[in-house]
C-alpha positions as YAML, in Angstrom:
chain: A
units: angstrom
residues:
- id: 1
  name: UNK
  ca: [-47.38, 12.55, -119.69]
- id: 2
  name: UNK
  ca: [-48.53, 14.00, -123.24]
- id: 3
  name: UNK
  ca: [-52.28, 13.88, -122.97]
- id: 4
  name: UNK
  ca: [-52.30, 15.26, -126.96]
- id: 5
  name: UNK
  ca: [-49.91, 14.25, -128.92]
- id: 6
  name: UNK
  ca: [-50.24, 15.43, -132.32]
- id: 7
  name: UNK
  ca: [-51.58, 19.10, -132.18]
- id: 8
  name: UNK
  ca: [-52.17, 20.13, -135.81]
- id: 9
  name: UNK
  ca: [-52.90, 24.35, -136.68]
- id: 10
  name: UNK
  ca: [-54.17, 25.54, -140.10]
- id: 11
  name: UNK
  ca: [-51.62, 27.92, -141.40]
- id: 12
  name: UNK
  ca: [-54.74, 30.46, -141.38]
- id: 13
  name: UNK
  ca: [-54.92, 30.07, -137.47]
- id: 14
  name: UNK
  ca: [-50.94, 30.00, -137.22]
- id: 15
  name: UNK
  ca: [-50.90, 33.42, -138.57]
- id: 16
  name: UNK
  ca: [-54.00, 35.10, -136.35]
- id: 17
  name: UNK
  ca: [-52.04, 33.69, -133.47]
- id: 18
  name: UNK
  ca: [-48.90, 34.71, -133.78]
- id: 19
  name: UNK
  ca: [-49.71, 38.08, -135.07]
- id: 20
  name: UNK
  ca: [-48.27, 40.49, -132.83]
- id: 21
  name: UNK
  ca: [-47.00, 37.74, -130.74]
- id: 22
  name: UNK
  ca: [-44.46, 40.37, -128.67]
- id: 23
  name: UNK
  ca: [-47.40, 41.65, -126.77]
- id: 24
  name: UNK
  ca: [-48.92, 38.92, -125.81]
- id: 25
  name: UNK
  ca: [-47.28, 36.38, -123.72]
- id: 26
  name: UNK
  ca: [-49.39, 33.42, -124.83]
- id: 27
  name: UNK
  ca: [-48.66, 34.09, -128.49]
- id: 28
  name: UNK
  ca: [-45.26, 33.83, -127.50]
- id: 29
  name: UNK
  ca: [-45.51, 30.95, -125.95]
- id: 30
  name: UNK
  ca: [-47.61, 28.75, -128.96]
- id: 31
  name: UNK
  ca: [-44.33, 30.18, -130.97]
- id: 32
  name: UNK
  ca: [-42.41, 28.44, -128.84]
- id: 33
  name: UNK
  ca: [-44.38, 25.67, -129.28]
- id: 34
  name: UNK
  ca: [-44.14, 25.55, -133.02]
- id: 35
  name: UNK
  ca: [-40.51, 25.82, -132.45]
- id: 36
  name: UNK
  ca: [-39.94, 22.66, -130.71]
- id: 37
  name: UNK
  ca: [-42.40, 20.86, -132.73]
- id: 38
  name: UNK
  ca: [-45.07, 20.36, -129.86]
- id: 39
  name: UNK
  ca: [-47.11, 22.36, -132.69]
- id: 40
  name: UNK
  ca: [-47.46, 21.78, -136.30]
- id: 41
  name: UNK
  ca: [-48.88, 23.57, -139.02]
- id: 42
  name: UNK
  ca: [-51.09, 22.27, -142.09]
- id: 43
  name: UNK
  ca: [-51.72, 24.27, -145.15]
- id: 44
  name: UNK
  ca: [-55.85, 23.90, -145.67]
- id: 45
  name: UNK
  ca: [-57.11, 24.88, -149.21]
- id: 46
  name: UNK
  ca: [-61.07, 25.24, -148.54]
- id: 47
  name: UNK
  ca: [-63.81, 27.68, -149.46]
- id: 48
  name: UNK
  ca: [-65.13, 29.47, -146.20]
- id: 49
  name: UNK
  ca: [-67.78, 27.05, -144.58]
- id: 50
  name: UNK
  ca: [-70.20, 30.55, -144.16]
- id: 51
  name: UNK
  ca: [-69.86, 33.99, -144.06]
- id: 52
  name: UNK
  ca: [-70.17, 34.68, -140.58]
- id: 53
  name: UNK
  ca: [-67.44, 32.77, -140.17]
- id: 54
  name: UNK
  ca: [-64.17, 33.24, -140.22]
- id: 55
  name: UNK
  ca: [-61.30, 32.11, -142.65]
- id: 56
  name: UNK
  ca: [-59.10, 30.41, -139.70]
- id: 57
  name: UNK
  ca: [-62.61, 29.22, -138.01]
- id: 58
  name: UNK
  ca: [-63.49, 27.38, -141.29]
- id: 59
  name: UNK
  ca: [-60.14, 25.46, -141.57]
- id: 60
  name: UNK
  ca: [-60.04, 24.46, -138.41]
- id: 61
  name: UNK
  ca: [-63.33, 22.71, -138.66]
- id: 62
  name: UNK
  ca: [-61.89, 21.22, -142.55]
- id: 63
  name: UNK
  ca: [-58.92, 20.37, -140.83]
- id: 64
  name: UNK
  ca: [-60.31, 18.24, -137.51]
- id: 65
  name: UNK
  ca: [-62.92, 16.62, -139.77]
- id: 66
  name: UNK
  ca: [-60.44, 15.47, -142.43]
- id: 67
  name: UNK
  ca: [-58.27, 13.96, -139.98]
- id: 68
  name: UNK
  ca: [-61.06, 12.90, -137.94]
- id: 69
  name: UNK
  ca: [-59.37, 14.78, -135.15]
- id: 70
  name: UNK
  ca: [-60.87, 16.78, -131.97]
- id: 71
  name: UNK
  ca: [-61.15, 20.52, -132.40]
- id: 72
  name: UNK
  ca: [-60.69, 22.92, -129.71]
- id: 73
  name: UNK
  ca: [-62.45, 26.03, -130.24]
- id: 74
  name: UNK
  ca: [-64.41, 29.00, -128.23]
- id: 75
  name: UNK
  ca: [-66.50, 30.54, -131.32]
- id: 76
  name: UNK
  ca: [-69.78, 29.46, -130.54]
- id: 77
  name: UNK
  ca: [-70.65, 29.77, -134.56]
- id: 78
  name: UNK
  ca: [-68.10, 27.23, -135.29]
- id: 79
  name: UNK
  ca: [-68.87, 25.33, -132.06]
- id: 80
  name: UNK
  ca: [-72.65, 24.18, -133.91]
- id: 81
  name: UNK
  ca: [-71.10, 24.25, -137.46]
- id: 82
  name: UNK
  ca: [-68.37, 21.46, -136.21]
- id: 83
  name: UNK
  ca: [-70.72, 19.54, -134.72]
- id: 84
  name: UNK
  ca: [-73.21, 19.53, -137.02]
- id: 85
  name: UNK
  ca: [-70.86, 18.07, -139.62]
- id: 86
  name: UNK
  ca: [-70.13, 15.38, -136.80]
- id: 87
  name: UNK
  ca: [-66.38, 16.62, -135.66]
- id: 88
  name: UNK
  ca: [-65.42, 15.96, -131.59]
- id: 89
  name: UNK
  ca: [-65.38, 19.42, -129.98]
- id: 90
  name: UNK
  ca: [-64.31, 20.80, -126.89]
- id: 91
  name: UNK
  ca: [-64.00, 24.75, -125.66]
- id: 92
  name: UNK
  ca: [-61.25, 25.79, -123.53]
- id: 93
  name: UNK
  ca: [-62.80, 24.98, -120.29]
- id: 94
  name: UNK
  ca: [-63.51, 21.26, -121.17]
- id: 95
  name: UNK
  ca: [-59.73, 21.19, -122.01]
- id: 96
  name: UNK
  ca: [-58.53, 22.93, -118.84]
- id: 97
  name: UNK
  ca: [-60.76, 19.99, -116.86]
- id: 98
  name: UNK
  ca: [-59.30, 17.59, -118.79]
- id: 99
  name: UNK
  ca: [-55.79, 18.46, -118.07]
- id: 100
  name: UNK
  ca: [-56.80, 18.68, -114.42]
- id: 101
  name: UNK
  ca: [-58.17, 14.86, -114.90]
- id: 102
  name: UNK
  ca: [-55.14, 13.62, -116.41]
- id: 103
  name: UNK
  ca: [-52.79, 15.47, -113.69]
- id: 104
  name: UNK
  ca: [-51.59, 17.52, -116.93]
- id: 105
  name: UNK
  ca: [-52.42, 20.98, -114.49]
- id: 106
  name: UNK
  ca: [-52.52, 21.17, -110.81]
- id: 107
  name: UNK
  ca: [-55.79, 22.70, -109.37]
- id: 108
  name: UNK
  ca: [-54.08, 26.02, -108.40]
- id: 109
  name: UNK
  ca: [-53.24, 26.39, -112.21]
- id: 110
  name: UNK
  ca: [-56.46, 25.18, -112.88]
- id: 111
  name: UNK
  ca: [-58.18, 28.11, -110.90]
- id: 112
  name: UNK
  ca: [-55.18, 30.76, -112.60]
- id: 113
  name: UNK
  ca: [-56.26, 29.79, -115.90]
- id: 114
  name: UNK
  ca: [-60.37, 29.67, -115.12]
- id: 115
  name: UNK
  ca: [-60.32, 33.62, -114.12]
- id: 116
  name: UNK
  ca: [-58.18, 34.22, -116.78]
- id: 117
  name: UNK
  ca: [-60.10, 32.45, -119.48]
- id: 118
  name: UNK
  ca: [-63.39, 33.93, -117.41]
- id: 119
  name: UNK
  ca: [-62.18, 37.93, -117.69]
- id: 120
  name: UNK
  ca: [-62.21, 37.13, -121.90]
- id: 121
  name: UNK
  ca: [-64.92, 34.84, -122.44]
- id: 122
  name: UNK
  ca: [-67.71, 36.41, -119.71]
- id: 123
  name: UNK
  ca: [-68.67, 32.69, -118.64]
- id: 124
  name: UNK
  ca: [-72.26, 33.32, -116.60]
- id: 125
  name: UNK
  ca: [-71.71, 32.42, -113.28]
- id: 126
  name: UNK
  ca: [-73.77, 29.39, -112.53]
- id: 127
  name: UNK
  ca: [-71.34, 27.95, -115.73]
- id: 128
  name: UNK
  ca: [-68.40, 28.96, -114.00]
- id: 129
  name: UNK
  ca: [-69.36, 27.81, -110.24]
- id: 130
  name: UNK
  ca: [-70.30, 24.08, -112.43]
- id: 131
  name: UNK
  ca: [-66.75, 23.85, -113.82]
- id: 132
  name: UNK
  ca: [-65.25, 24.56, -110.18]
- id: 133
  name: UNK
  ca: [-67.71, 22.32, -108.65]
- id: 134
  name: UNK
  ca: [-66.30, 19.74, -111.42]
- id: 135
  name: UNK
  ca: [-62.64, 20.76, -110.37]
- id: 136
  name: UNK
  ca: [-63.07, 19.70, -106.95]
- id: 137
  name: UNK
  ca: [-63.49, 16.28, -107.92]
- id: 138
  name: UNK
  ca: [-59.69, 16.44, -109.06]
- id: 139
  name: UNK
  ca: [-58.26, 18.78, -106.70]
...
């Protein structure tokens, strides 16, 4: 089951990622995923969107609103910017739930990747305890 099947990166993003990748074991896995062409990459030739925003940040909002794509993205900055130019959005949570919908994750997973994302991204707690209480549905 391939709930997304064409996953498109700016080359921008491509390169924060993978920086460094042998430290981190998630970089090393979206390598992977470049490798077998799960990922691809797209060149984006734009003028940064605002300064307090980042080079990669900026393509990936030029990038999901030229191909009238959904972005995925935690940066609350470009979180308003995208949708205030009208692209689909959806944070890392969202997508965790929907993979949990579509059977993509199991709920144990689910819950593995929630404290994980939660120990980076300090969700408040009456967030997180709404996204579990949403999880349940699909357990």
């Amino acid at each position: 089951m391939n709930t997304f099947s064409n996953i498109i990166i700016p080359t921008t993003v491509k390169k924060e990622v993978l920086f460094d990748s042998e430290k981190y074991s998630e970089a090393n896995t979206i390598k992977k995923n470049f490798e077998s062409k799960k990922l691809t990459e797209k060149k984006i030739q734009i003028k940064k969107i605002t300064k307090n925003l980042g080079q990669g940040e900026s393509e990936a909002i030029s990038l999901a609103d030229e191909e009238e794509s959904l972005l995925i993205t935690d940066d609350k900055l470009a979180l308003n910017l995208a949708i205030n130019r009208g692209v689909q959005v959806k944070t890392t949570e969202t997508l965790l739930l929907i993979l949990l919908k579509k059977k993509n994750l199991d709920f144990l997973t689910f819950i593995e990747k929630m404290n994980d994302l939660n120990k980076v991204k300090m969700l408040k707690p009456e967030i997180f305890q709404l996204i579990l209480k949403e999880a349940e549905k699909y357990k």
